[in-house]
N, C-alpha and C positions, 0 to 999 in steps of 0.2 A: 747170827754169825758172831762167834766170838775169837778177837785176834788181838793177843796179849801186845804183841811187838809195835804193833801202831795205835793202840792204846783202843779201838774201837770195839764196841759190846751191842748187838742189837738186839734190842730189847721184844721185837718183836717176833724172833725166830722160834719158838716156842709156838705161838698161835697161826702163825703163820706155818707152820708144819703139819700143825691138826689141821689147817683150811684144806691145804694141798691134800692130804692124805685123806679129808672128807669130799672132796672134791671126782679124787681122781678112783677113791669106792666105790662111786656111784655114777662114773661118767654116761652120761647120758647123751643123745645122738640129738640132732641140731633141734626137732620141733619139740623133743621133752625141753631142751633149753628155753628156745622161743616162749615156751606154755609157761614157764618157771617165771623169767629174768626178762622178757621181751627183747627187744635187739639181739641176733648174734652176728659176731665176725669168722669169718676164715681169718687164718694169717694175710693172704692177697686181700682182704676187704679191709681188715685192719691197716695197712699199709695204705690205701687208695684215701681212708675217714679220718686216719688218726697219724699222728707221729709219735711215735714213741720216745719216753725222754729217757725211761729206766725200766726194771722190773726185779723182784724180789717175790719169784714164786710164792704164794701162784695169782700174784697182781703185778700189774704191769698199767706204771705210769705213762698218761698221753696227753697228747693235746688235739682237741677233735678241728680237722683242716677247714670242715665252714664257719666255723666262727671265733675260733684262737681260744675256747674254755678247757681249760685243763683239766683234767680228773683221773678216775683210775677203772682199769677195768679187770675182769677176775679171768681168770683162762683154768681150763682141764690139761690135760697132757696128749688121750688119746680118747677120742678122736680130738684134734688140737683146735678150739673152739675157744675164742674172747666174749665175756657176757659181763650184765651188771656193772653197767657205766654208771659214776660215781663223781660230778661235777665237784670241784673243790670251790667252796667259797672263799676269795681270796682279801 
């Protein structure tokens, strides 16, 4: 996202465009996930494990509710599925 007036540029929007759009090519249904990335969430599972703090398609920043570690996890669009949790070392 780049936005001249508040001086911000992300640097990441480029790669983060080809994720999403490799992502959402090849959306794949819960057990090819499962097979792929092991865990997955619905949006109701995600909400129950994780809190979300942010997100910047097609990741979305959380914090997992047993144990307060923060990390990130990758989402599709359709069918709308959370995978490839990504613990931040902090």
């Amino acid at each position: 996202m780049h936005n001249e007036a508040d001086g911000y540029h992300d640097e990441t929007e480029a790669y983060r465009r080809a994720r999403q759009a490799e992502l959402n090519s090849a959306a794949a249904d819960r057990a090819n996930l499962v097979q792929q990335y092991g865990q997955v969430w619905s949006t109701e599972e995600l909400g129950t494990d994780f809190e979300v703090e942010g997100f910047m398609a097609p990741y979305v920043i959380v914090v997992r509710r047993s144990d307060g570690q923060r990390g990130s996890l990758e989402f599709q669009d359709s069918p709308r599925y959370y995978f490839n949790f990504v613990p931040y070392i902090e």
